[in-house]
C-alpha positions in Angstrom: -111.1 -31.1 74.7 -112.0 -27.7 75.7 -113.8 -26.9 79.3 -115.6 -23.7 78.4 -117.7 -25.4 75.4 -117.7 -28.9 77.5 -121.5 -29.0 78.0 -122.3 -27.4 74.5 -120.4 -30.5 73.0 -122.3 -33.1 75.1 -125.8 -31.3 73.7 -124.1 -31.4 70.5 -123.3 -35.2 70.5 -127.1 -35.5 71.6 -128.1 -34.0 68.5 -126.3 -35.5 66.4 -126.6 -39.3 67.8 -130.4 -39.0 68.2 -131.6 -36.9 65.7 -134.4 -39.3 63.6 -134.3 -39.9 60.1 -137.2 -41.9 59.9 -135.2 -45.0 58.2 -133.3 -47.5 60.0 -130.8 -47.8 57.5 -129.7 -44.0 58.1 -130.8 -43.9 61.7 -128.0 -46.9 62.4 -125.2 -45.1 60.3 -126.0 -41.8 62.0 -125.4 -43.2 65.5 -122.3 -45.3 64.5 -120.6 -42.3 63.0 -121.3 -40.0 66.0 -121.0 -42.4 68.7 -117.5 -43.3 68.0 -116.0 -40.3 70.6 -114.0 -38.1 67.6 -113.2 -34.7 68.8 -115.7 -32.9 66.7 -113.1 -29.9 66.1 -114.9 -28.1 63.4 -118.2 -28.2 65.4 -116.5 -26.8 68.7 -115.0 -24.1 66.2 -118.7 -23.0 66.0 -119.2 -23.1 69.9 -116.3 -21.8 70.2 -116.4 -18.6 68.3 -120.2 -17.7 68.7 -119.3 -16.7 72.3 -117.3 -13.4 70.9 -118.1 -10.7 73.1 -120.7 -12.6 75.4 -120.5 -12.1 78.7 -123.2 -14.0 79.7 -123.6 -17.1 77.1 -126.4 -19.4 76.6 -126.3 -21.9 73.7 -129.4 -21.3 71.6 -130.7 -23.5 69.2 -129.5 -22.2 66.0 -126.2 -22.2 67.4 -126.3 -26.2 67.8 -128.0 -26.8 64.7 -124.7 -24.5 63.2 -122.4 -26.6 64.7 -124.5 -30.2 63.6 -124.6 -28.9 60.1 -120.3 -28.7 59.7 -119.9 -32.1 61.4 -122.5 -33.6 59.3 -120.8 -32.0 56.1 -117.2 -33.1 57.4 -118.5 -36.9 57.6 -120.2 -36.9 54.5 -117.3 -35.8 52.7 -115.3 -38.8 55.0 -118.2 -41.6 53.7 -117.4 -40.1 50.2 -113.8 -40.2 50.1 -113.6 -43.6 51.8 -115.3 -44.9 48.0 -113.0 -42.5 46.2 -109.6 -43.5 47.7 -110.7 -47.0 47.7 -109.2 -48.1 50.6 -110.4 -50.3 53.4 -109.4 -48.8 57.0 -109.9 -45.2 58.4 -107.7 -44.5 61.4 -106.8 -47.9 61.7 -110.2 -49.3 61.5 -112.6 -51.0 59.0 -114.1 -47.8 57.2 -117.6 -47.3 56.0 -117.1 -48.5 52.9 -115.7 -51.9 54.0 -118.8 -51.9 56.8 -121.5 -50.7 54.0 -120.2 -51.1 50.9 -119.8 -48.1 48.5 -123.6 -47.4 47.6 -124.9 -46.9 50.8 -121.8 -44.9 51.8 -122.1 -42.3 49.0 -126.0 -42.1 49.7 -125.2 -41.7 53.3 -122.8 -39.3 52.6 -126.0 -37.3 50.7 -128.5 -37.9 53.7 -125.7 -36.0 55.8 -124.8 -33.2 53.2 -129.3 -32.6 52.8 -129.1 -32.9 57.1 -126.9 -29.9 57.0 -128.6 -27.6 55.2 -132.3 -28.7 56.4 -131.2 -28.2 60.2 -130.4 -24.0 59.0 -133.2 -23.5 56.3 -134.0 -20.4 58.3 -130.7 -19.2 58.5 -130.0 -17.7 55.0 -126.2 -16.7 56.1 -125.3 -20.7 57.1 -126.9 -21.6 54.0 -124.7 -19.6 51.5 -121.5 -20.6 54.0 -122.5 -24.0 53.8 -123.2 -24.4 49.8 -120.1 -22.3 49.2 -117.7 -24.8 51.0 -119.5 -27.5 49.7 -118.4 -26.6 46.5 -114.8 -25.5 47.4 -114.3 -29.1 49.1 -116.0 -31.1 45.7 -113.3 -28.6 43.1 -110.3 -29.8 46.0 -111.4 -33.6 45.4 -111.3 -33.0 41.7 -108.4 -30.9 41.2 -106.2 -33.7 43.5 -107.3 -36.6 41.3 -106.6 -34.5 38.3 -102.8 -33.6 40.0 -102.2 -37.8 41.0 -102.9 -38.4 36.9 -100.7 -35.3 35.9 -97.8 -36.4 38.1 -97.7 -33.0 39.5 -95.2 -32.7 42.5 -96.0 -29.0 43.4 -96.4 -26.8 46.8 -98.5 -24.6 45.2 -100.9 -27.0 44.2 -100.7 -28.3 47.4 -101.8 -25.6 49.0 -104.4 -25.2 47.0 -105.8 -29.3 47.7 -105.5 -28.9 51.0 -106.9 -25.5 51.6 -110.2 -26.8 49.4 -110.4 -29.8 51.0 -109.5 -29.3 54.7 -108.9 -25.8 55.8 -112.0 -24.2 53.7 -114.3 -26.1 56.9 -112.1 -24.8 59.3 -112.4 -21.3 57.9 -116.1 -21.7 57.6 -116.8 -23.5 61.3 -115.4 -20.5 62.5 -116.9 -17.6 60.4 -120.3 -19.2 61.2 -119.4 -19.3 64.9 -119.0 -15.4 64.2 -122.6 -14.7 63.1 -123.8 -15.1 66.6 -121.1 -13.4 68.1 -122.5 -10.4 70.1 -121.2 -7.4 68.3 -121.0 -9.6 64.9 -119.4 -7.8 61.6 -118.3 -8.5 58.0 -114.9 -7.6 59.6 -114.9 -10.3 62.5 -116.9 -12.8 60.3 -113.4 -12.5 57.8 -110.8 -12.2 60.3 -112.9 -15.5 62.2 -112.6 -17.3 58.7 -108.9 -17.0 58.4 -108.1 -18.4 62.1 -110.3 -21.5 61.0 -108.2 -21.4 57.4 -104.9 -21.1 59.3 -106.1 -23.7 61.8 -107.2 -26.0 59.0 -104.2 -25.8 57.3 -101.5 -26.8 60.0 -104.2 -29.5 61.1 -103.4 -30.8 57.7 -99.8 -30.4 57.6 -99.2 -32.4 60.6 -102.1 -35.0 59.8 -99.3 -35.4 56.6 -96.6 -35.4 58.9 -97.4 -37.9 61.2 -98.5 -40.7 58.6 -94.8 -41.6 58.5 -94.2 -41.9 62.1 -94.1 -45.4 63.6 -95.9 -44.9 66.9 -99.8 -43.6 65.8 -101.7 -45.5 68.4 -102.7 -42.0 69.8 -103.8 -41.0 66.2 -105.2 -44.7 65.3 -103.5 -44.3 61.7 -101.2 -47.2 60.2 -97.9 -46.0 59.6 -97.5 -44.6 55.8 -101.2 -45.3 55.0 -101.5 -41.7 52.8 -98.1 -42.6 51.2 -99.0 -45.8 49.8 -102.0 -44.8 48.5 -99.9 -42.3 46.4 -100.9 -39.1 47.9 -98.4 -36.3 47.4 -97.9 -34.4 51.0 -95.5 -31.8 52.1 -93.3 -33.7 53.4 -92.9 -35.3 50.1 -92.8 -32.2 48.2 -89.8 -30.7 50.1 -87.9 -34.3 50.1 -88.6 -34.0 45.7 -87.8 -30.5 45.7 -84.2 -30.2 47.8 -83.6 -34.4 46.7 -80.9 -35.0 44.2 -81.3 -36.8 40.4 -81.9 -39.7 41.3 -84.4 -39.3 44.6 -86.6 -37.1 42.3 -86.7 -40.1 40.0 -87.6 -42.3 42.8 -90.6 -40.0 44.5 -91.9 -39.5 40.3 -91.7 -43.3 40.2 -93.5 -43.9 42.9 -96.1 -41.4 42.3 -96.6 -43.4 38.8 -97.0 -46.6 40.2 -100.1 -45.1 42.6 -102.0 -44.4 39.6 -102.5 -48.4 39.0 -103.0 -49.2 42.8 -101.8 -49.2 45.9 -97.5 -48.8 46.7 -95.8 -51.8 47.8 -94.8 -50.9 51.7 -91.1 -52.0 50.5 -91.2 -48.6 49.6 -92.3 -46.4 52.5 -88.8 -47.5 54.2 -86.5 -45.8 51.2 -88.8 -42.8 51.5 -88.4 -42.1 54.9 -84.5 -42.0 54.5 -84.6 -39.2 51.7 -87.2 -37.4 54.1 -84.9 -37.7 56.9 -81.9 -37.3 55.1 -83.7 -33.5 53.0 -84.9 -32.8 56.6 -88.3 -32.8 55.2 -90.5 -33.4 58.5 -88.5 -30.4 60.0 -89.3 -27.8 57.5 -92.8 -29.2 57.3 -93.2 -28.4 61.3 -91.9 -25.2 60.8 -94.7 -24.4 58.1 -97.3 -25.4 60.0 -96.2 -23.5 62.8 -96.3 -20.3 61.2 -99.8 -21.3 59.9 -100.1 -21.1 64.0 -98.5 -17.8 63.9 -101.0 -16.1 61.4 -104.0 -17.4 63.9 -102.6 -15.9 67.0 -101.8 -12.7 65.2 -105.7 -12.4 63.9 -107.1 -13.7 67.2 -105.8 -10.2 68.4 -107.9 -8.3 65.7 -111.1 -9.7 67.2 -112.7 -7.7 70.9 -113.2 -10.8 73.1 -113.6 -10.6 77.0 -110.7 -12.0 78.8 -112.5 -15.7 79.4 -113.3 -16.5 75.8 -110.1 -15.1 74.6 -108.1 -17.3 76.5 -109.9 -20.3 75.8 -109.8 -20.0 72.2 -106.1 -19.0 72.6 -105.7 -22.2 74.6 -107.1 -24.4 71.9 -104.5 -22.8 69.4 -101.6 -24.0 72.1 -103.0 -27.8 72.3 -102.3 -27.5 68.9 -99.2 -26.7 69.3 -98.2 -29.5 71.8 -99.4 -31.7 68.7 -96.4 -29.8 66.6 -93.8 -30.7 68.7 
């Protein structure tokens, strides 16, 4: 995805595939999460920004074990939520809990979450960024199944799910990335948390987004998947919020129904008209978008040479052709 770290990511992959567990169980689930080609963002956030002010940039070590530790944290928390959500397909394929049932899956999900701080117990400053998010991602997870009981329809709370769940990794991937930059500081370490945070954020926006299109294949996500399993998006909230009576009815009903299982897809249709119709997916894109802004205004905050710059710059743009 991006050329500069190219070779970094291939190590990384190594890592990650053949790193030995001394079980088979875990050795097999290890290799069939990281074999499967994903992009790896958070981990090449981590490449990525540990190259701040290097001119001449070797990967070390530490660095890869950095970058293992947030993958393994992302796919533990993917194994976990695949037994939370109770649902049977992840990207339009069988997910772990349909391929190993929802014991191993949570224990696996463990193995990972131990794998990421073992690989950095000499690193004091990944350890206390790792446990903190850890915790910020478990408190998002609760507070959302506390919101789908409530029947809370709410941007603020929104905001605050998805930053806990999704953009506090970004933010992190990044600041980590920063403690091996060359002239590192608390400064840079908090400006290079808010690009991930930013980052994270419009990732999850237009992850939101895009469940309602038709055409995923790209994305290997089944059209209204998140909506039928009752989660409440932004896309959503704006349709609720600028809907008359009667839609506002609708979008509470539905959100009721999701609490005793999964939403009949004769649904998904009717809410895609009062999305279209409140111009929902519009706004939505334009928030994200100035999520975009906010990393492109910090990016300039941070002394880079005129190679590294650009290529973290570029990686903000790709995400901007998935905006449009």
């Amino acid at each position: 995805m991006i050329e500069i770290i190219e070779q970094d990511l291939i190590l990384l992959n190594k890592f990650l595939i053949e790193n030995d567990n001394n079980n088979e169980v875990l050795n097999a689930i290890n290799k069939t999460l990281f074999s499967s080609g994903g992009k790896k963002l958070r981990g090449s956030l981590v490449l990525l920004f540990s190259r701040i002010g290097h001119d001449d940039y070797h990967i070390s070590d530490k660095i890869l074990k950095a970058a293992a530790a947030v993958e393994y944290i992302h796919h533990a928390t993917l194994l976990h939520d695949d037994v939370i959500d109770d649902s049977l397909i992840r990207r339009g394929k069988k997910n772990s809990k349909m391929i190993w049932g929802n014991r191993l899956s949570i224990l696996a999900g463990d193995w990972l979450l131990s794998q990421a701080l073992k690989c950095n117990t000499n690193q004091p400053m990944i350890i206390k960024e790792i446990t903190d998010v850890i915790q910020i991602m478990i408190k998002g997870e609760i507070a959302q199944l506390k919101k789908c009981f409530l029947n809370i329809i709410s941007s603020d709370n929104y905001f605050d799910i998805i930053y806990a769940k999704t953009a506090s990794l970004f933010g992190a991937s990044c600041k980590i990335g920063s403690f091996f930059a060359k002239n590192t500081s608390e400064e840079v370490q908090n400006i290079s948390f808010d690009i991930g945070k930013n980052i994270g954020i419009n990732f999850q926006i237009m992850d939101d987004i895009l469940d309602y299109q038709e055409d995923q294949s790209d994305f290997g996500k089944i059209q209204g998947h998140d909506f039928i399993n009752g989660k409440v998006t932004l896309p959503l909230i704006i349709a609720y919020e600028k809907g008359t009576e009667n839609e506002r009815e609708f979008w509470l009903k539905i959100i009721n129904e999701s609490i005793h299982g999964v939403l009949s897809k004769e649904y998904l249709s009717q809410a895609i008209v009062y999305l279209n119709k409140n111009f929902a997916f519009e706004e939505a894109k334009k928030i994200a978008n100035n999520y975009l802004k906010k990393t492109e205004d910090s990016l300039r905050k941070i002394s880079f040479d005129g190679i590294n710059y650009n290529k973290i710059n570029n990686f903000i743009n790709k995400l901007k052709n998935r905006n449009q």
